[in-house]
KOLBATOR-433470 format. One record per atom (N, C-alpha, C, O): x, y, z. Coordinates in steps of 0.05 Angstrom, whole numbers, padded with zeros to 5 digits, always signed. Layout:
BEGIN
XYZ ...
This chain:
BEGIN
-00080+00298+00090 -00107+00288+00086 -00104+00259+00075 -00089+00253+00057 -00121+00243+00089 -00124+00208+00068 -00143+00211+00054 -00164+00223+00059 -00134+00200+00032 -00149+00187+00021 -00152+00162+00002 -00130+00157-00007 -00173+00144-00009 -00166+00111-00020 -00164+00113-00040 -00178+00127-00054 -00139+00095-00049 -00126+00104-00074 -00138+00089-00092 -00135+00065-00089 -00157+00099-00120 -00170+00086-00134 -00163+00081-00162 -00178+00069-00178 -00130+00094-00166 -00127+00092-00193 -00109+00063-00189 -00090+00066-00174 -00114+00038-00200 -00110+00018-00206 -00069+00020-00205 -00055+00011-00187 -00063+00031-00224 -00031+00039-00224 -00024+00038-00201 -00011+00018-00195 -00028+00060-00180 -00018+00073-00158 -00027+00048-00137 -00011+00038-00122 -00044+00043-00137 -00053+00018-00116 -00033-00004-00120 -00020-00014-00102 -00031-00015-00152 -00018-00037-00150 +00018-00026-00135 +00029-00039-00117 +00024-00011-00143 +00052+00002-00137 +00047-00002-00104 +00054-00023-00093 +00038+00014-00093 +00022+00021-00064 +00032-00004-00055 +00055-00007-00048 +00003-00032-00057 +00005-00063-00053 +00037-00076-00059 +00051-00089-00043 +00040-00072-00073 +00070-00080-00087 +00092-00074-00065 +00100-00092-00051 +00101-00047-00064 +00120-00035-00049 +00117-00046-00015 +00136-00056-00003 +00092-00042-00004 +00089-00055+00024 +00100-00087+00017 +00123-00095+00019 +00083-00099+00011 +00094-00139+00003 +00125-00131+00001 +00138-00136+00021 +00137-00121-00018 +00175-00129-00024 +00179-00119+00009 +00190-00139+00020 +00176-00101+00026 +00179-00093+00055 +00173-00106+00071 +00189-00105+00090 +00148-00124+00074 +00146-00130+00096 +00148-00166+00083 +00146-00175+00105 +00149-00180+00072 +00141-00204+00063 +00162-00224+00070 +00161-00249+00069 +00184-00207+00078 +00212-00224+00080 +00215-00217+00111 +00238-00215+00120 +00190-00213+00132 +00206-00206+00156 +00181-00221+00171 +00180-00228+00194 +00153-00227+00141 +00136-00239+00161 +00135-00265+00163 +00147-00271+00142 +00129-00284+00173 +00126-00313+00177 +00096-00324+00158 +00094-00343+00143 +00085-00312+00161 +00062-00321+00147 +00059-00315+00112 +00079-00310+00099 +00039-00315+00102 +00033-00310+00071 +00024-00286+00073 +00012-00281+00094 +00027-00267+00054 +00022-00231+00052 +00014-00240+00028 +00008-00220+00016 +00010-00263+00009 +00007-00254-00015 -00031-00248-00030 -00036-00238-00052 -00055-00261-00004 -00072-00249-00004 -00080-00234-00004 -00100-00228-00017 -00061-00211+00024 -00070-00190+00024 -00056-00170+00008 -00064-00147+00012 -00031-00175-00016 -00030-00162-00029 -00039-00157-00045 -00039-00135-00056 -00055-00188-00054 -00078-00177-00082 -00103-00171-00078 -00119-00175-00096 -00113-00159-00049 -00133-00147-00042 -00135-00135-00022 -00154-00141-00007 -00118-00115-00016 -00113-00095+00001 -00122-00077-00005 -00122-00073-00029 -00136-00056+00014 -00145-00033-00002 -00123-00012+00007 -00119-00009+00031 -00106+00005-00015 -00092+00028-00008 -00101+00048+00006 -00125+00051+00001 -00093+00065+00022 -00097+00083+00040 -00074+00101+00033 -00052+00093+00041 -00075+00123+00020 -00048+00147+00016 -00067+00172+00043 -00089+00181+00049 -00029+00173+00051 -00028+00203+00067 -00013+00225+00048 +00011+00222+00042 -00032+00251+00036 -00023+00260+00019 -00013+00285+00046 -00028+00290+00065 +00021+00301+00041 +00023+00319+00065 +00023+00345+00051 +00023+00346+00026 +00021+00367+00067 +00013+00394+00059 +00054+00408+00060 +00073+00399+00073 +00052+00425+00047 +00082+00430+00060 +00080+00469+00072 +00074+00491+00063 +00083+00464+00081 +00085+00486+00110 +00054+00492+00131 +00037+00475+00137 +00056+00517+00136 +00024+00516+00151 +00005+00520+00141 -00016+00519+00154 
């Protein structure tokens, strides 16, 4: 299930973790959309 991650902590971590990954492979600036991205978590179920 998604859902938008609203606790401030987990978002910045969230924002944070994508930027150190993708920031060094992109050509352009990420650092706008790191400080206003909205997080999106996929929480998974474990079995059926």
């Amino acid at each position: 299930m998604a859902r938008v991650v609203l606790e401030e902590g987990e978002a910045g971590r969230a924002r944070r973790l994508l930027y150190e990954k993708y920031s060094r492979r992109f050509e352009g600036s990420l650092e706008r959309w790191r400080d206003s991205a909205l997080p999106v978590a996929v929480d998974l179920r474990e079995g059926p």
